[in-house]
C-alpha positions in Angstrom: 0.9 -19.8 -3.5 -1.6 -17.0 -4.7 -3.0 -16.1 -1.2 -4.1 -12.3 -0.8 -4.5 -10.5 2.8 -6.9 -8.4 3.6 -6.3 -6.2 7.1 -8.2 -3.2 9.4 -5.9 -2.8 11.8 -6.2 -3.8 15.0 -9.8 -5.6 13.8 -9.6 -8.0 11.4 -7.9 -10.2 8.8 -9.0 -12.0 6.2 -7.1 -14.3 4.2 -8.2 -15.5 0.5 -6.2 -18.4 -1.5 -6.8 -17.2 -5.2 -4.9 -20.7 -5.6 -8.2 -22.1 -4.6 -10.9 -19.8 -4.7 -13.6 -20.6 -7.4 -15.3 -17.3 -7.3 -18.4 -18.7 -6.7 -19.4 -15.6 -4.5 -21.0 -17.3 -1.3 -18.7 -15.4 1.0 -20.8 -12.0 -1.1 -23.6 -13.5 -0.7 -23.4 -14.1 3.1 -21.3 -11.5 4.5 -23.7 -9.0 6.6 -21.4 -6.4 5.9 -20.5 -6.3 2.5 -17.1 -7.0 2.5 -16.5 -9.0 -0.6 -16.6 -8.3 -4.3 -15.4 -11.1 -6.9 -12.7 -9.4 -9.3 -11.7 -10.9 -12.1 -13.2 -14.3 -11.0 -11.8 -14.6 -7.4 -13.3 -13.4 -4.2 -11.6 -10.1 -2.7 -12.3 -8.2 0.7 -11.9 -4.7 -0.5 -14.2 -3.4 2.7 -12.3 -5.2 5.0 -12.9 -2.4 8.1 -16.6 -3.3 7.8 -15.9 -7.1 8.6 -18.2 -7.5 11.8 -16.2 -11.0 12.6 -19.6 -13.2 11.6 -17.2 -15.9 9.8 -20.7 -16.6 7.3 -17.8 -16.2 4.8 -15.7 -19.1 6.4 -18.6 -21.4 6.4 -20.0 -20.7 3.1 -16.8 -21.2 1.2 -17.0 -24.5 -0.7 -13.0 -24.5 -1.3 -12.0 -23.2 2.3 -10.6 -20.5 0.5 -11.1 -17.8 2.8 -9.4 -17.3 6.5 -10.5 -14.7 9.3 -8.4 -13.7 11.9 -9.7 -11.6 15.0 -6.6 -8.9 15.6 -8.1 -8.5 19.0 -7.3 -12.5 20.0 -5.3 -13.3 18.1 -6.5 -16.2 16.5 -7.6 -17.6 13.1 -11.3 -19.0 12.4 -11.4 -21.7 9.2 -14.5 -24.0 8.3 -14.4 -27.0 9.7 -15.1 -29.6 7.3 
């Protein structure tokens, strides 16, 4: 399992299945704070401090690649499909 993690600490995690991901770049397209960049044909979340917690990139993703976890509760957002 090809899944990389993404962390600002004590904000935000986000969680990308390369396994899965078909780089089509919604979550870039979406994300209010430019978190994402594809990278050799996957999404990535270099800018992860900027994430703002808006989960556009959870609900965009055609795959349910991508995972977001707010630090501060605790807890993991996916798309529900």
């Amino acid at each position: 399992m090809d899944v990389k993690v993404y962390e600002a600490k004590g904000t935000a995690r986000i969680e990308i299945d390369h396994d899965i991901c078909g780089g089509y770049g919604n979550c870039l397209v979406v994300c209010p704070a430019h978190v994402f960049e594809i990278i050799n044909g996957k999404s990535t979340a270099p800018h992860v401090e900027r994430c703002v917690l808006s989960y556009r990139c959870v609900e965009s993703c055609p795959t349910d690649a991508i995972k977001v976890m707010d630090l501060r509760k605790e807890s993991y957002i996916k798309r529900l499909g």
